[in-house]
C-alpha positions in Angstrom: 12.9 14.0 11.3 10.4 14.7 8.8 11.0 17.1 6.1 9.1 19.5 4.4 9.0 19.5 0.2 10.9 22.6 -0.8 8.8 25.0 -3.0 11.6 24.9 -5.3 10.7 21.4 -6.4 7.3 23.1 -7.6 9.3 24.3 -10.5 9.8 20.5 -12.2 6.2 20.2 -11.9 5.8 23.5 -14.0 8.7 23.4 -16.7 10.5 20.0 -16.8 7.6 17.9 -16.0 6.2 19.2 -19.3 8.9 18.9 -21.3 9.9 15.3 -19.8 6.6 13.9 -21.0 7.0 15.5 -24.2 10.3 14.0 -24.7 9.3 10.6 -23.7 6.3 10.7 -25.8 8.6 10.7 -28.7 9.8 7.2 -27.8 8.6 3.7 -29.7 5.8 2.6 -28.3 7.1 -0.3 -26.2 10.1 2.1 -25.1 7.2 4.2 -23.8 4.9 2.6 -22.3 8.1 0.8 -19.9 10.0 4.5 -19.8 6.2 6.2 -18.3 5.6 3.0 -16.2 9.1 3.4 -14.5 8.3 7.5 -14.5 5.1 6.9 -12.8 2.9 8.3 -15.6 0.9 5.4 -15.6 0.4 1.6 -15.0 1.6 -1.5 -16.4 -1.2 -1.3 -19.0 -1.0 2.3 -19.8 -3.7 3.6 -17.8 -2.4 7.1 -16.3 -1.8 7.4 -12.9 -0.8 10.9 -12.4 2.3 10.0 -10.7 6.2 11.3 -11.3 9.3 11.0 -9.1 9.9 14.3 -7.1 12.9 15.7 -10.0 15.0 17.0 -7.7 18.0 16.5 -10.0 16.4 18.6 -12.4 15.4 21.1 -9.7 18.9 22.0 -8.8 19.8 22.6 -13.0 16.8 24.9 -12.8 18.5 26.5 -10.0 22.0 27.2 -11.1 20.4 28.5 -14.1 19.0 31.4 -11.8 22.6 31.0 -9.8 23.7 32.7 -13.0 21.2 35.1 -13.2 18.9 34.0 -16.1 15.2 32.5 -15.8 14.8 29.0 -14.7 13.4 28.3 -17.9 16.6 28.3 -19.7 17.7 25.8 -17.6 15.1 23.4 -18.7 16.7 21.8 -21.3 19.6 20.9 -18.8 17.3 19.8 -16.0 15.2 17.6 -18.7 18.6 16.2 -19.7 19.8 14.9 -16.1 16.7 13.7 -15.0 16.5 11.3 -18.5 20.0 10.2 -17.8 19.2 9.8 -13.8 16.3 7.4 -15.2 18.1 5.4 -17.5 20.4 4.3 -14.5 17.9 3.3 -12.7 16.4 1.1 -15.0 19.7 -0.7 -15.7 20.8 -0.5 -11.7 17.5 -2.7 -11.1 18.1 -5.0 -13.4 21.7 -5.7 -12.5 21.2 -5.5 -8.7 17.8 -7.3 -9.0 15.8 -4.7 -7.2 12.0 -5.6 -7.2 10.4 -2.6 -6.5 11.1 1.1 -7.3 9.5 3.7 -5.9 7.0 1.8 -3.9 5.8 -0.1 -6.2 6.9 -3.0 -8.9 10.5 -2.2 -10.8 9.7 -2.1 -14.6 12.1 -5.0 -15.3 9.7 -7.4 -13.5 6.7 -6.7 -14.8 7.9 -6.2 -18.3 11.1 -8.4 -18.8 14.7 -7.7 -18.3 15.3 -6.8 -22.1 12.3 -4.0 -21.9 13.6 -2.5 -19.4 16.9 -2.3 -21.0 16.2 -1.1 -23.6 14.0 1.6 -22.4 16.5 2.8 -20.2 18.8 3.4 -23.4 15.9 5.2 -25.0 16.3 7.5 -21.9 19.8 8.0 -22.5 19.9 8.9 -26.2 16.7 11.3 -25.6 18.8 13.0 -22.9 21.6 13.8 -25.7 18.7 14.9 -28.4 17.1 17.3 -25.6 20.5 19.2 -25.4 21.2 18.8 -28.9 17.9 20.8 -29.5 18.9 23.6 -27.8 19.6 26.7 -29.2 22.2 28.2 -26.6 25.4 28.1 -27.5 27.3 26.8 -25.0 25.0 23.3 -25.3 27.6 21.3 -27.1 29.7 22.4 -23.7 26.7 21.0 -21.3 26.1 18.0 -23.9 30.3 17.3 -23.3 29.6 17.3 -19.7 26.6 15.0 -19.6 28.3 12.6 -21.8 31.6 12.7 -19.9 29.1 12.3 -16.2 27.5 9.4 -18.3 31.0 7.2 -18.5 32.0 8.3 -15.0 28.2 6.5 -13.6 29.1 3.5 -15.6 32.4 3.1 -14.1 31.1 4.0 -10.9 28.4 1.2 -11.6 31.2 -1.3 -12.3 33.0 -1.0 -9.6 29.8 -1.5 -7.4 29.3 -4.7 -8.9 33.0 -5.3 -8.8 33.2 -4.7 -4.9 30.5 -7.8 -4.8 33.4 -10.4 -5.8 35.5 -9.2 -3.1 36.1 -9.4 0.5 38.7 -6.8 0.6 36.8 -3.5 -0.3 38.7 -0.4 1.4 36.7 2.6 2.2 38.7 4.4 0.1 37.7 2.6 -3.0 33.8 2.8 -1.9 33.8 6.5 -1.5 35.8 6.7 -4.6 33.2 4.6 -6.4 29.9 6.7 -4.6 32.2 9.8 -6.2 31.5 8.7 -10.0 28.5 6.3 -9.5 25.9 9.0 -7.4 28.1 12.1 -7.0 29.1 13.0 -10.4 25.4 13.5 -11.6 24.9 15.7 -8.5 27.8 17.4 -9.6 26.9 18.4 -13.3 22.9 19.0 -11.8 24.2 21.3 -9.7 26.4 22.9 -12.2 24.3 21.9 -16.0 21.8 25.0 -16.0 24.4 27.4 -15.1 26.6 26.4 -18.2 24.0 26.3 -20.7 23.7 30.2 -19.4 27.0 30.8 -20.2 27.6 31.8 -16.1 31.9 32.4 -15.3 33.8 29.5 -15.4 34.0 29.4 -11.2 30.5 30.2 -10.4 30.0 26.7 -12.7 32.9 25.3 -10.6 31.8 26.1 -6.9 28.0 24.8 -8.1 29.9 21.4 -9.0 31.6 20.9 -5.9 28.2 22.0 -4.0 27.1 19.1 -6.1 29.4 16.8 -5.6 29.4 16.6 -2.1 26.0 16.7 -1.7 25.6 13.7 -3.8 28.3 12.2 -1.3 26.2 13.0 1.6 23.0 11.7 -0.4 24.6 8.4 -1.1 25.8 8.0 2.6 22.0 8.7 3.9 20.8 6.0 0.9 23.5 3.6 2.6 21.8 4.3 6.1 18.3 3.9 4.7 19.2 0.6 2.9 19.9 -0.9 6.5 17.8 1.1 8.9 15.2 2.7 6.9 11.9 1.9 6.6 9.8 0.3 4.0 7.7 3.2 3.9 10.4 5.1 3.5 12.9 3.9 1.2 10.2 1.3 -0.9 12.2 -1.9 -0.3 12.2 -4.5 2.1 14.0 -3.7 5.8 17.3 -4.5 5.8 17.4 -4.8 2.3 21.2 -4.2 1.7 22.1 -6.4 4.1 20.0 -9.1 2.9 21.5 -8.9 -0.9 25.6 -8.8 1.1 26.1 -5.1 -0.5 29.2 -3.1 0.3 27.5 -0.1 1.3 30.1 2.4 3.0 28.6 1.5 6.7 29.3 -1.9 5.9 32.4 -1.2 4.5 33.4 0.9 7.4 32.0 -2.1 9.9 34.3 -4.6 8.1 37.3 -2.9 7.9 37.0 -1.2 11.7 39.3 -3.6 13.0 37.1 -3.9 16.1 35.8 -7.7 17.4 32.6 -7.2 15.6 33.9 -6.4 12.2 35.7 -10.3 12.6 32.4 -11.3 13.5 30.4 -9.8 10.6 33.2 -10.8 8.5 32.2 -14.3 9.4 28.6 -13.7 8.7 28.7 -11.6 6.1 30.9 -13.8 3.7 29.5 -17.2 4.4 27.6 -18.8 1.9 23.8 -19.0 3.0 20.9 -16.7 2.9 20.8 -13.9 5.3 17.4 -13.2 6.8 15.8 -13.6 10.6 18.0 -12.8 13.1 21.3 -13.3 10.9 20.0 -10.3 9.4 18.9 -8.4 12.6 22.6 -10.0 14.1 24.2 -8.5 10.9 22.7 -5.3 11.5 23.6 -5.1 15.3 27.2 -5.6 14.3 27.4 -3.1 11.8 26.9 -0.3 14.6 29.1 -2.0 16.9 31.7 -1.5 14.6 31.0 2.1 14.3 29.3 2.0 10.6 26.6 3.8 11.3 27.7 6.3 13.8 30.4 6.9 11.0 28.4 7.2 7.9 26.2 10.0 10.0 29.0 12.1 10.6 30.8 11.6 6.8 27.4 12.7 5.7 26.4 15.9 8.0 30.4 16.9 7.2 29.6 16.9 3.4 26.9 18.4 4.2 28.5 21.3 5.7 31.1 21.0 2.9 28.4 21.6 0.0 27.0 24.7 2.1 30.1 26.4 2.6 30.7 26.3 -1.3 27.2 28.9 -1.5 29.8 30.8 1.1 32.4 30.6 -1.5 30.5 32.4 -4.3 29.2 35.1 -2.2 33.3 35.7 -1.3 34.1 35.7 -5.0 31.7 38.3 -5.8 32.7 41.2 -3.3 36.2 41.0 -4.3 37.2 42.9 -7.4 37.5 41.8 -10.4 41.0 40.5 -11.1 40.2 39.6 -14.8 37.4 41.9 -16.2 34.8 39.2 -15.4 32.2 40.9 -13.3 31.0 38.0 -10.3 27.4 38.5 -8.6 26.3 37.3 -5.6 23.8 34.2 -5.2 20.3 35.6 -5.6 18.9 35.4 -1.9 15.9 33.4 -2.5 18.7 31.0 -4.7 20.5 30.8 -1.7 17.9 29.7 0.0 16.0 26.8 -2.4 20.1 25.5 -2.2 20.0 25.3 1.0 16.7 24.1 1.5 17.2 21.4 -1.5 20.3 20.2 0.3 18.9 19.8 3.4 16.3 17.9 1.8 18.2 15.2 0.1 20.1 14.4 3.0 17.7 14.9 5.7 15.0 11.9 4.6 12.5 10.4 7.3 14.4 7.4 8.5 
């Protein structure tokens, strides 16, 4: 299935896009040139390119600042915000699970050096805290709170990805657990960022979060499908690519722990010393959907799915009751409505 852009995303292009390379510009020079490189501003040497990564983190801040009834643009500083902090775990996640390439091409770390790369992707991080800090709406230090508290939630998430590579006994329990913090928790405060720093009720900012964070569930468990059978074109890495580097992704996960003939037999393979590639790879892949990972992971992810749309549902219900507390509640704006639901069916409905 191939999907369709959502115009909504035309809104990074117009105010975070801007504001993005502003903030980047402010950088060291080294921390900049790596930081653009790894944007897609330009090339190795500097030379511009054009290029940028489609924002749709920032696109959904944008949006729950129009969830709450003010312009997008005062949900820029927000949307700036999460896409720095989206960026600087990128950088480090190449580094520590060796990626090569990013985005279809070369993965900053190996064409400027582990330490670059870094250290750019700190740069990221403390310009994401200086863009909220900057803003003048009141409730910022409340947004600022929340990014930093999503920031320590990613890095345990993070550790416990690399953790799960020392062990033979990952539950799927403890990987849907680590895809909450590590992917879901930055969908989460997206989804919910723009709306705060508009000062929208308490469980407008609530029902966006969920929305959030199980759409960045379902995201994760369409990444996991992608990283076995996705295509190059499609996801920038090699085929198989997950397989190939023995990562606990929740189909494998499932596969192993399915209790099934061919999870003994991917155990075997999968824990055994040796490179995978040729047909262990293809075998490894094979035995996976035996086991029932992938058939699995599709229907975890179209039920989140359906869980992150029925929380738009939730809002609308709020607002025709009457108001218990004084707090008047407004229904989502319809073309709102409708860039959430096209977003959402965009992040989880990739070309595979």
């Amino acid at each position: 299935m191939t999907v369709t852009l959502p115009e909504s995303l035309e809104s990074v292009r117009t105010l975070v896009e801007p504001a993005l390379r502003d903030a980047v510009d402010r950088l060291d020079p080294r921390s900049r040139l790596v930081s653009g490189y790894h944007l897609g501003y330009w090339s190795a040497d500097g030379t511009p390119t054009g290029g940028g990564g489609k924002g749709m983190r920032g696109a959904f801040a944008l949006l729950s600042a129009r969830a709450a009834g003010a312009p997008a643009s005062r949900g820029t500083p927000a949307a700036v915000a999460i896409e720095l902090v989206h960026n600087y775990s990128l950088l480090h996640d190449d580094v520590m699970d060796r990626d090569v390439e990013r985005r279809h091409r070369r993965a900053a770390w190996t064409v400027y050096g582990e330490a670059d790369a870094i250290l750019a992707g700190d740069a990221l991080l403390g310009l994401a805290f200086e863009v909220l800090g900057g803003s003048a709406e009141p409730t910022a230090p409340w947004v600022l709170r929340t990014v930093a508290v999503t920031v320590r939630r990613l890095v345990a998430g993070q550790n416990a990805d690399l953790g799960f590579e020392r062990r033979a006994d990952v539950t799927l329990s403890e990987c849907l657990d680590m895809v909450r913090a590590k992917t879901a928790a930055l969908f989460a405060c997206a989804c919910s960022a723009g709306a705060m720093l508009c000062d929208a009720p308490s469980d407008l900012t609530l029902r966006l979060a969920r929305y959030g964070e199980h759409l960045g569930i379902a995201f994760q468990l369409v990444d996991d499908l992608l990283g076995i059978w996705g295509t190059t074109e499609v996801t920038g890495k090699p085929v198989l690519h997950d397989l190939q580097s023995r990562k606990k992704s929740i189909p494998v996960v499932y596969a192993l722990n399915s209790g099934v003939t061919a999870a003994d037999r991917l155990r075997e393979l999968y824990l055994t010393a040796g490179e995978l590639d040729g047909e262990r790879l293809a075998l490894a892949a094979k035995l996976v959907e035996e086991a029932g990972g992938r058939e699995w992971t599709e229907r975890e992810a179209a039920r989140r799915l359906d869980l992150a749309l029925a929380q738009l549902d939730e809002i609308d219900a709020l607002a025709a009751r009457a108001p218990e507390d004084g707090v008047t509640r407004r229904a989502l704006p319809a073309d709102v409505r409708a860039d959430l639901v096209d977003l959402a069916h965009f992040v989880t409905g990739r070309d595979r």
